[in-house]
C-alpha positions in Angstrom: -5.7 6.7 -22.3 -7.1 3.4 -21.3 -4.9 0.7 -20.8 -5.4 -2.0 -24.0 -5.5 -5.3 -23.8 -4.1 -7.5 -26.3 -6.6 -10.1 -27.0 -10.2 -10.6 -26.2 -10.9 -10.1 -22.5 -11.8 -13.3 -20.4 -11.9 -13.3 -16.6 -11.0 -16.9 -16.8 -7.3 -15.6 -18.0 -5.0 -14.9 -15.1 -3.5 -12.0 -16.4 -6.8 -10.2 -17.0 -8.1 -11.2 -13.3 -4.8 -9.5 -11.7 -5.2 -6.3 -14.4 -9.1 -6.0 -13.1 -8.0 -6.9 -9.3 -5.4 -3.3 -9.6 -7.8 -1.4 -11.6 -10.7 -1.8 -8.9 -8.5 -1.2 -6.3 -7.1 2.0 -8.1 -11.1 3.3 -8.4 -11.4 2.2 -4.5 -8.3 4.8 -3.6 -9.5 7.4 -6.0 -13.3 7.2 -4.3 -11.4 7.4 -1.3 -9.2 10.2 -1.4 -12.3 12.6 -3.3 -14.6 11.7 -0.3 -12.4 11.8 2.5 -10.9 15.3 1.0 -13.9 17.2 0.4 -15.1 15.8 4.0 -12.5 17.2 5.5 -12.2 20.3 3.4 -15.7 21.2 5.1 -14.9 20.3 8.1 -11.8 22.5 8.3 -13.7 24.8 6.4 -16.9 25.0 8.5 -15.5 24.3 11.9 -17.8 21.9 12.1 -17.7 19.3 14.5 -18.1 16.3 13.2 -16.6 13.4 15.6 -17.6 10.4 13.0 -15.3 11.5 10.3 -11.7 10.6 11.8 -13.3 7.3 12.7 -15.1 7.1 9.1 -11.2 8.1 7.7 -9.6 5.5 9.9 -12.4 2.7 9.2 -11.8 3.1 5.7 -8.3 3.8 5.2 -8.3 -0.2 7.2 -10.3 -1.9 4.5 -8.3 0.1 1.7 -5.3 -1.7 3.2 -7.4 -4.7 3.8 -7.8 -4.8 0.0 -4.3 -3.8 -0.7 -2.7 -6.6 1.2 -5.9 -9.6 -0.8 -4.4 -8.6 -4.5 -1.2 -8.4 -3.7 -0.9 -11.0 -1.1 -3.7 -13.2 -1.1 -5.1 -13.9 -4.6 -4.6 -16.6 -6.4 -4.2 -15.7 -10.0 -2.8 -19.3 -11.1 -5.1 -21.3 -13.8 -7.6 -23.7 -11.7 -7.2 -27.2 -13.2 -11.2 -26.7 -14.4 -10.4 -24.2 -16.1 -7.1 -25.6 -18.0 -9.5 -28.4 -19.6 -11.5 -25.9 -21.1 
């Protein structure tokens, strides 16, 4: 199930930014964990040799943590004083 949220979505709310922030970076480890398995399912599988993938693996297993460390790190999920008056 979908997580709910409890009143009417607004990417100006702080809360909401963080929730969307996790959620993309959830989709982000799920896209990478089906690509990079089924890669390396046919390359085990085949025997091929392929001598991109640990550097395609590597490469993106950096941004992943990249993006791990900006939302939980980095981002600023305060109110902005613009947006306060509004």
């Amino acid at each position: 199930m979908p997580p709910r949220w409890p009143r009417k979505p607004d990417r100006r709310d702080p809360a909401y930014r963080r929730l969307d922030d996790r959620m993309n970076f959830a989709m982000h480890v799920a896209i990478f964990a089906v690509t990079n398995s089924g890669l390396w399912f046919f390359y085990n599988l085949k025997s091929i040799t392929w001598t991109w993938l640990p550097w395609l693996t590597a490469s993106w297993l950096v941004v992943l943590l990249v993006h791990l460390i900006y939302i939980s790190a980095i981002a600023d999920y305060s109110e902005s004083k613009t947006q306060k008056s509004t």
